[in-house]
C-alpha atoms as a printed R data frame, in Angstrom:
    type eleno elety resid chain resno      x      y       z
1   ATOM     1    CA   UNK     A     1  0.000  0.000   0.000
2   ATOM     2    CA   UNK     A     2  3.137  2.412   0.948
3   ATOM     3    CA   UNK     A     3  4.196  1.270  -2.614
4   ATOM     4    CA   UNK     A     4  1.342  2.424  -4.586
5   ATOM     5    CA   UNK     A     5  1.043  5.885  -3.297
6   ATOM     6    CA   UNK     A     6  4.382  6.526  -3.515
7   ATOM     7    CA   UNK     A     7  4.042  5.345  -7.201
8   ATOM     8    CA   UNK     A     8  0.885  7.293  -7.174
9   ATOM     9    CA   UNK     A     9  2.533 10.326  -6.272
10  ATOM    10    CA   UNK     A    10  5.763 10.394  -8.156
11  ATOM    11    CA   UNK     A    11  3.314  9.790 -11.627
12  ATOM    12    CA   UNK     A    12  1.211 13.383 -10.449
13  ATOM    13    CA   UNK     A    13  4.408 14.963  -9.865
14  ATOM    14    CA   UNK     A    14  5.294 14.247 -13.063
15  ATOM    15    CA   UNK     A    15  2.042 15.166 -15.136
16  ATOM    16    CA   UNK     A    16  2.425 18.771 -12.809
17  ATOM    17    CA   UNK     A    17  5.933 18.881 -13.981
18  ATOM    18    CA   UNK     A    18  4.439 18.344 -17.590
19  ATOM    19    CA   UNK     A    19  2.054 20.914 -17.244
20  ATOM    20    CA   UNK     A    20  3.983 23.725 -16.457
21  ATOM    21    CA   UNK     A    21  6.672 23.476 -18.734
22  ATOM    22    CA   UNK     A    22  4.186 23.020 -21.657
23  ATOM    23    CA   UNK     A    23  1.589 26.311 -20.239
24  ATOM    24    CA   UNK     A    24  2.983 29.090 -22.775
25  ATOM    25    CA   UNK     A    25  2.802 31.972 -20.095
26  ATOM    26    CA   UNK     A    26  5.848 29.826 -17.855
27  ATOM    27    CA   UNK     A    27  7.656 29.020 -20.854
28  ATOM    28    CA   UNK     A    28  7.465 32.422 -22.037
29  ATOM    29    CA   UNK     A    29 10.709 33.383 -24.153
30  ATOM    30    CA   UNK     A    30 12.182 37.141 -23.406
31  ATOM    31    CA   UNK     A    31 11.736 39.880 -26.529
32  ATOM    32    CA   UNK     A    32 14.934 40.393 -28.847
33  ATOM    33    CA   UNK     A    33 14.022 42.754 -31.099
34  ATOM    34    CA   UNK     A    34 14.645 46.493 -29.700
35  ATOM    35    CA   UNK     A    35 14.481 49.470 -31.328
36  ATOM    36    CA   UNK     A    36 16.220 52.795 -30.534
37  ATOM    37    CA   UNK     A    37 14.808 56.004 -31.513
38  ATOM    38    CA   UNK     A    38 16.737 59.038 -30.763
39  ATOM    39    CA   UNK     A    39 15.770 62.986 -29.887
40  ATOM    40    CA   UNK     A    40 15.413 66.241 -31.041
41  ATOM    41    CA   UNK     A    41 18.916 67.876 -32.531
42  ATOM    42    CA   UNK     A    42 20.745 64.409 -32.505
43  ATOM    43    CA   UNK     A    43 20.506 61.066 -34.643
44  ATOM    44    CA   UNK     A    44 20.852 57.281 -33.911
45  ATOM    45    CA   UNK     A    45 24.552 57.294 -33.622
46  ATOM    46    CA   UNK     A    46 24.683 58.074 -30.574
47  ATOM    47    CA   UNK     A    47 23.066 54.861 -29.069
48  ATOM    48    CA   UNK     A    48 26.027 53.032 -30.782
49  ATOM    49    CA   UNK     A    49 27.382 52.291 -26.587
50  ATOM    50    CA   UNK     A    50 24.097 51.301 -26.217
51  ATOM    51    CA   UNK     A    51 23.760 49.436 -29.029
52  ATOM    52    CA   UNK     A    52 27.376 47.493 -28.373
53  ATOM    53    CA   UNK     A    53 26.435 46.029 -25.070
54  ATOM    54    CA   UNK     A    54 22.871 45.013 -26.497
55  ATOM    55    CA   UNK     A    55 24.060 43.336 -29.489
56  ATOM    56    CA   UNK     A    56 26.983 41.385 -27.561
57  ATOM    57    CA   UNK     A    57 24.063 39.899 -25.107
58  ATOM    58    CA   UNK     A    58 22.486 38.410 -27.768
59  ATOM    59    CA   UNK     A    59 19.497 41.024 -28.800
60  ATOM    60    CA   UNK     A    60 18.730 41.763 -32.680
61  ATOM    61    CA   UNK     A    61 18.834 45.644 -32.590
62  ATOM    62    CA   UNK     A    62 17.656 48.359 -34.799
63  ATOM    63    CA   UNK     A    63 18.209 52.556 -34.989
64  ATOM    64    CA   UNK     A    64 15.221 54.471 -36.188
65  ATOM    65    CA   UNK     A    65 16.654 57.488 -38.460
66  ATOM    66    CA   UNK     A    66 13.805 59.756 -38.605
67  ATOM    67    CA   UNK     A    67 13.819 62.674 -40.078
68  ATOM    68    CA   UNK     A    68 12.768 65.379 -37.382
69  ATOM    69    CA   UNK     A    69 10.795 67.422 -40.232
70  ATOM    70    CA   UNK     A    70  7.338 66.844 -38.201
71  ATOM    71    CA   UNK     A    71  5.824 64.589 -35.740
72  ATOM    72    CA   UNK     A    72  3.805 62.630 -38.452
73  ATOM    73    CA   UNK     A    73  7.124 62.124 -40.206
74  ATOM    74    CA   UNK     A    74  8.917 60.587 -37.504
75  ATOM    75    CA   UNK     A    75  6.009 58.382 -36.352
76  ATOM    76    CA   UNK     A    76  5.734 56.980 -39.749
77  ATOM    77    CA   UNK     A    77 10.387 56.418 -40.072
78  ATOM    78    CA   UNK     A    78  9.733 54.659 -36.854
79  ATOM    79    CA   UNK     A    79  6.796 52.354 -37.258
80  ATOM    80    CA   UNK     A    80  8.344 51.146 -40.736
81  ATOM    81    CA   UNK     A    81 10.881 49.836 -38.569
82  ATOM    82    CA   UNK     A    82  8.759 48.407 -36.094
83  ATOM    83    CA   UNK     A    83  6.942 46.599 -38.802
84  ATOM    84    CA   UNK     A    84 10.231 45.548 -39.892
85  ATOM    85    CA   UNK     A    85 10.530 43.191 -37.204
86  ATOM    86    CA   UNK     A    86 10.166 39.314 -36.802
87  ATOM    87    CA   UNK     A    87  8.387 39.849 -34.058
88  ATOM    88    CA   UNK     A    88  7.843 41.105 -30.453
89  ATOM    89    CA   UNK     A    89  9.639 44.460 -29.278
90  ATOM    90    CA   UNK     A    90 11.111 46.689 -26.911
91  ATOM    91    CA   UNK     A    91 10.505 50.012 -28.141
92  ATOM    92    CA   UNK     A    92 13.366 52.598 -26.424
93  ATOM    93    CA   UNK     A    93 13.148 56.450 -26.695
94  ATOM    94    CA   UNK     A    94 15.344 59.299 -25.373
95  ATOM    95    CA   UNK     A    95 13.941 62.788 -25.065
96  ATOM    96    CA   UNK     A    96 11.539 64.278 -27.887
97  ATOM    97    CA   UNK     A    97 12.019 59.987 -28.862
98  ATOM    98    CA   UNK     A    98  9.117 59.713 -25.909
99  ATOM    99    CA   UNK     A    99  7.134 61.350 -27.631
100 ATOM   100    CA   UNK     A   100  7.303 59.320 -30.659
101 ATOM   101    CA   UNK     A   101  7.358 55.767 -28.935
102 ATOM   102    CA   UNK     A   102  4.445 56.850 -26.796
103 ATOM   103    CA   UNK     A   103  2.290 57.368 -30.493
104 ATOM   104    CA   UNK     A   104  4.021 53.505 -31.956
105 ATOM   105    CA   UNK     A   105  3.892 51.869 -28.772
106 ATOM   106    CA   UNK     A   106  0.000 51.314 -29.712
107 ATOM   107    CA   UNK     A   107  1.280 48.871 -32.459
108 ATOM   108    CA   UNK     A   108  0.562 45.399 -31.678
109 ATOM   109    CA   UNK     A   109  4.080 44.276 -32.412
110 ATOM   110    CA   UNK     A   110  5.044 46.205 -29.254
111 ATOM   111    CA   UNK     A   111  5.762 44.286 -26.207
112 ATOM   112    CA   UNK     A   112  6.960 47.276 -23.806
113 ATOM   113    CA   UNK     A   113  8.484 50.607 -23.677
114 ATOM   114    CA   UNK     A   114 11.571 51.917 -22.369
115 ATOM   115    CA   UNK     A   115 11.939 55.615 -21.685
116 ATOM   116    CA   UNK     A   116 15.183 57.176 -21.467
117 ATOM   117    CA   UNK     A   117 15.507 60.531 -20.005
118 ATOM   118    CA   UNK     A   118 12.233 60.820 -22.025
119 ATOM   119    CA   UNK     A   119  9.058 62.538 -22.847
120 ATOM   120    CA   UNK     A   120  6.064 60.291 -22.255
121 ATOM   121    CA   UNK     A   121  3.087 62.758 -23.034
122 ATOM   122    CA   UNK     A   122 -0.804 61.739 -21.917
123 ATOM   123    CA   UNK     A   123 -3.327 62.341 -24.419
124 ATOM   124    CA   UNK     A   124 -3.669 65.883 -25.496
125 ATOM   125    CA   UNK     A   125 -0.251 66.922 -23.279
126 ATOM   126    CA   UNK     A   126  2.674 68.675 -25.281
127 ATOM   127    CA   UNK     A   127  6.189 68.928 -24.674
128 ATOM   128    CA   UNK     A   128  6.083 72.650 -24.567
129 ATOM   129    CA   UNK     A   129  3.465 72.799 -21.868
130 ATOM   130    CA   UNK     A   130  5.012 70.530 -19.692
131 ATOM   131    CA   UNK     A   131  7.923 71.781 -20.121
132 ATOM   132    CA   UNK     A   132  6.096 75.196 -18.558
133 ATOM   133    CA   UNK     A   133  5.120 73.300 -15.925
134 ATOM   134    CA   UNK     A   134  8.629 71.754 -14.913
135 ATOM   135    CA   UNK     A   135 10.681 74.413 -16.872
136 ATOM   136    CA   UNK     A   136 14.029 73.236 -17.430
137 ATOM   137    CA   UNK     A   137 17.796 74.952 -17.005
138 ATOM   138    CA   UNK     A   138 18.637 75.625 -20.800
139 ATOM   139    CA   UNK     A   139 18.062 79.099 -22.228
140 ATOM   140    CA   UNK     A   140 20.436 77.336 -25.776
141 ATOM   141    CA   UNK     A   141 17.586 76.568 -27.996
142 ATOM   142    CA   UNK     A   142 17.135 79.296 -30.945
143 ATOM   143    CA   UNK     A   143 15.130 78.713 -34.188
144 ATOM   144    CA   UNK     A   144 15.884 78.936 -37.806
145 ATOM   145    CA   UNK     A   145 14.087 81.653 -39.824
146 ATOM   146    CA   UNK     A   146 12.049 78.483 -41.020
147 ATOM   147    CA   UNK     A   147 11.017 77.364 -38.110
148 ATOM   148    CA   UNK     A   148 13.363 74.616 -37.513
149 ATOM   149    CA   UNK     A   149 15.207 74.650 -33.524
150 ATOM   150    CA   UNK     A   150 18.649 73.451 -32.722
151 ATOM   151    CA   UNK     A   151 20.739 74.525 -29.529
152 ATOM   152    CA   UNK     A   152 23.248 77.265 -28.823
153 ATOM   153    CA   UNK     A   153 26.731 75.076 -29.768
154 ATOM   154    CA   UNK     A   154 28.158 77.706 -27.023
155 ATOM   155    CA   UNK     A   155 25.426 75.857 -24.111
156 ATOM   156    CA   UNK     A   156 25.287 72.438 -25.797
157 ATOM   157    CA   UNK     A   157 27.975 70.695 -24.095
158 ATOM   158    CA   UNK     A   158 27.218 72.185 -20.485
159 ATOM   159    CA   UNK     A   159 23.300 71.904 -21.448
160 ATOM   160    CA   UNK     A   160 22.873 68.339 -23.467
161 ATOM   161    CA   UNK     A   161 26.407 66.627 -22.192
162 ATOM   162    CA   UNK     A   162 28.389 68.012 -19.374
163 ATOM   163    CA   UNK     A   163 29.383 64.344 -18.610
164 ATOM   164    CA   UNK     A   164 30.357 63.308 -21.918
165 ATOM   165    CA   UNK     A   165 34.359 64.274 -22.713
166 ATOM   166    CA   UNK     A   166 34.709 67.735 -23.622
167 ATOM   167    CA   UNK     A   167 35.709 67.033 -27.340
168 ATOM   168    CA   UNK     A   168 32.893 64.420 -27.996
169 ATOM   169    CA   UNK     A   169 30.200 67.356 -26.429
170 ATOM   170    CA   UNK     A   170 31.818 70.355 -29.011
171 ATOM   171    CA   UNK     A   171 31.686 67.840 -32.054
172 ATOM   172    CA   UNK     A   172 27.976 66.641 -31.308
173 ATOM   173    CA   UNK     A   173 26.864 71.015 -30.803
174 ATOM   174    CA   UNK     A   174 28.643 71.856 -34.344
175 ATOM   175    CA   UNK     A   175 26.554 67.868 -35.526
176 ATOM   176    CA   UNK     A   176 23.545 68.612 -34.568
177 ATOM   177    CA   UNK     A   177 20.330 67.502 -36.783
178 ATOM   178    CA   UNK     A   178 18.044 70.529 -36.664
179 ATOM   179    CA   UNK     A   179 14.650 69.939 -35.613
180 ATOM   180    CA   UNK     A   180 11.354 71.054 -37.162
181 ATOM   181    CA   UNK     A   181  9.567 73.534 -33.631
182 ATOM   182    CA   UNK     A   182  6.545 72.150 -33.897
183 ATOM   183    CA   UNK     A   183  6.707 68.707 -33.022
184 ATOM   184    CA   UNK     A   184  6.906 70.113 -29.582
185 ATOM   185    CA   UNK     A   185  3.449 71.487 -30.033
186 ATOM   186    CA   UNK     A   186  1.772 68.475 -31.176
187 ATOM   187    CA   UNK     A   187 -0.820 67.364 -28.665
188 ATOM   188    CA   UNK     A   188 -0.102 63.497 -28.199
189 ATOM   189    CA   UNK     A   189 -2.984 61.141 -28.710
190 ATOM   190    CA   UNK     A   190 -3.575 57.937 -27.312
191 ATOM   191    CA   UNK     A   191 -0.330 57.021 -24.945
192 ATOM   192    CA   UNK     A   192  0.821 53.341 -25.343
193 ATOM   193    CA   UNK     A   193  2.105 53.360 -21.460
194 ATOM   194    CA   UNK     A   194 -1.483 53.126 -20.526
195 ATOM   195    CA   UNK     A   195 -1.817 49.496 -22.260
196 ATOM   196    CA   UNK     A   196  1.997 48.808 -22.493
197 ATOM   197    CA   UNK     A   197  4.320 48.148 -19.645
198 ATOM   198    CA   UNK     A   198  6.974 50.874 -19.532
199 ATOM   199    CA   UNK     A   199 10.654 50.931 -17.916
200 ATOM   200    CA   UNK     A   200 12.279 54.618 -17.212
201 ATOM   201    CA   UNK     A   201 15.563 56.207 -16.545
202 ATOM   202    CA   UNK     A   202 15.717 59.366 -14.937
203 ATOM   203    CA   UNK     A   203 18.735 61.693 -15.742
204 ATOM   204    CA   UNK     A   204 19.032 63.220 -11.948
205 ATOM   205    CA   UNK     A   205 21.351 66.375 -13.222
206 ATOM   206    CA   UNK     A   206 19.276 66.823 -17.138
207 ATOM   207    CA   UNK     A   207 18.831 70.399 -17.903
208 ATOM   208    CA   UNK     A   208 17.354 69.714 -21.248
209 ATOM   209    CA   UNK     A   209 13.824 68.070 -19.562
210 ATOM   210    CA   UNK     A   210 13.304 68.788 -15.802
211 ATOM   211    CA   UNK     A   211 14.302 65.746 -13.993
212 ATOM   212    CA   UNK     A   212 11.061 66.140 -11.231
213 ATOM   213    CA   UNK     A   213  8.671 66.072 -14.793
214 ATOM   214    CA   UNK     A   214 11.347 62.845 -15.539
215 ATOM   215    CA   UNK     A   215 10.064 61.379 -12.482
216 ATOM   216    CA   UNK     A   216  6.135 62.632 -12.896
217 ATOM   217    CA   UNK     A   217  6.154 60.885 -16.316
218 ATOM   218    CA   UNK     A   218  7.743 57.249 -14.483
219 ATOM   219    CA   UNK     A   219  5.168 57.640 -11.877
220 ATOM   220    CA   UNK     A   220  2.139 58.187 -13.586
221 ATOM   221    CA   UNK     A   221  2.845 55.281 -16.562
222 ATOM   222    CA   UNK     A   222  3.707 52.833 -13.359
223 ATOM   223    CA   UNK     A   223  7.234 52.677 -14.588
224 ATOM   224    CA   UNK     A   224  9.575 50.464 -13.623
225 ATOM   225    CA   UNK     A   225 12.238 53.340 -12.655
226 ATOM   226    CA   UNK     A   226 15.699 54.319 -12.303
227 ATOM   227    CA   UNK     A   227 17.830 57.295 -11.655
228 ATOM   228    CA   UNK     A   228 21.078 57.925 -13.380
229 ATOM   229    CA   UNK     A   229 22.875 60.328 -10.665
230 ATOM   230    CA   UNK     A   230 24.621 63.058 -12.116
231 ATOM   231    CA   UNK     A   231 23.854 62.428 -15.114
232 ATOM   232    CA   UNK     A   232 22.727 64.607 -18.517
233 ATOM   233    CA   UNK     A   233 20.175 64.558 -21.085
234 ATOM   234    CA   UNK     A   234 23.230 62.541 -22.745
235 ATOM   235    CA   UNK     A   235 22.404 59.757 -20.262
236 ATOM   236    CA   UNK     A   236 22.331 56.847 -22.984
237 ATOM   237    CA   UNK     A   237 26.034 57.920 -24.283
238 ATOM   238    CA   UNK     A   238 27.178 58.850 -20.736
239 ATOM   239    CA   UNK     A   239 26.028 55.469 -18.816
240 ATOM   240    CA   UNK     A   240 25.235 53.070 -21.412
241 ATOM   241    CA   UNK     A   241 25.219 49.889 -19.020
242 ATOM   242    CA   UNK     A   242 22.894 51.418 -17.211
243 ATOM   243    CA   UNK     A   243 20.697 52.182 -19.945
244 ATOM   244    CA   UNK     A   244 21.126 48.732 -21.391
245 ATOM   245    CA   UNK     A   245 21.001 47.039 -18.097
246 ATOM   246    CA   UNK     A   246 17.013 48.763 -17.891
247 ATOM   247    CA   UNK     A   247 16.552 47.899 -21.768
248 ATOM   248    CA   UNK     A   248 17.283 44.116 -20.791
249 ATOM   249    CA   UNK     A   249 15.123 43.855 -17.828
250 ATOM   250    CA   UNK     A   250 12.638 45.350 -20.369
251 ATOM   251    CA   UNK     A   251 13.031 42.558 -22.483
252 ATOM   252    CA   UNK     A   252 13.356 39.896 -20.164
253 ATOM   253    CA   UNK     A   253 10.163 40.943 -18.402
254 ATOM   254    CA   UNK     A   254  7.724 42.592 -20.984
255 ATOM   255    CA   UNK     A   255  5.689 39.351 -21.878
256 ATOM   256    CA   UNK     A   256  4.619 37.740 -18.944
């Protein structure tokens, strides 16, 4: 009789065993595809320490170039690379890239967002009233006689990357993509964070974007948070383990 119901036992231990390796939501397998999407008055090159540390664990990475000509512009570069994917992904965006990820998160193909140092708007917000709200400590940005903003090359390096070398800072202000004004005045639409889980790094020392809206924006999507101390608005060149190290838990915990 001891015989049998240890017999009995072992063979239910064994169909549980079975069970829960073949239920899909404990097998789950963590997202690889991420795409990076950059800010106003840079492009995608800087995510390249970023992009390193991803690509050496293993993750199939992409780098929206979008144009910064107009919101509807650089929604439509980055979804065609979001459709470009084989499947699930972590969509990552630094600064005015909030905005944008916010607006693509929505696409089913998106497993999570990752904000970095980031803009994530709720519907009908814009980055120039919030920015009114939590003003920031830059007075660099001018505009073009065409409407098109870019930042003092004087400020930039003590404004968008006093903790990147001094060289790499100058040669980013005199490389700067200019970026059409109004896609700061674009009142967002539906925000993906409210369906989508989010991650988000807070730049503790950013004078580009207020780090106490940084922190408004992480608690209000339920973000899984971090703060960078010291760091700029350059946070994903500056500390780009850090950044990955948020992207991967991103990935590894997106999907259930």
């Amino acid at each position: 009789m001891r015989t049998t119901t240890k017999t009995f036992l072992f063979s239910a231990g064994l169909l549980l065993g079975a069970a829960v390796m073949s239920n899909p939501v404990a097998a789950a397998t963590p997202v690889k595809n991420i795409v990076l999407v950059h800010g106003a008055w840079v492009n995608g090159s800087g995510w390249k320490p970023v992009y390193d540390i991803l690509t050496k664990d293993g993750y199939h990475v992409s780098i929206a170039e979008h144009p910064l000509t107009s919101f509807n512009d650089d929604v439509t570069a980055v979804k065609r690379i979001v459709d470009m994917q084989d499947g699930p992904t972590i969509l990552v965006g630094h600064s005015y890239g909030g905005a944008i990820v916010t607006d693509v998160g929505n696409d089913p193909k998106v497993a999570g967002l990752v904000y970095i140092a980031a803009h994530a708007l709720d519907q009908g917000e814009t980055e120039v009233g919030n920015g009114k709200l939590y003003p920031n400590k830059t007075k660099a940005v001018k505009k073009t006689a065409d409407g098109f903003t870019y930042l003092d090359p004087a400020f930039y390096p003590a404004d968008f990357a006093a903790d990147l070398p001094k060289a790499q800072a100058e040669f980013e202000a005199q490389a700067q993509e200019l970026t059409a004004a109004e896609v700061f005045t674009v009142p967002a639409g539906q925000p993906a964070w409210k369906t989508k889980p989010s991650w988000y790094a807070v730049a503790t020392a950013d004078r580009i974007i207020n780090p106490d809206l940084e922190r408004m924006y992480a608690k209000r999507a339920h973000s899984h948070t971090i703060e960078v101390q010291g760091a700029s608005h350059s946070v994903y060149e500056s500390h780009p383990k850090e950044v990955a190290a948020l992207i991967e838990d991103a990935a590894r915990n997106a999907i259930p």
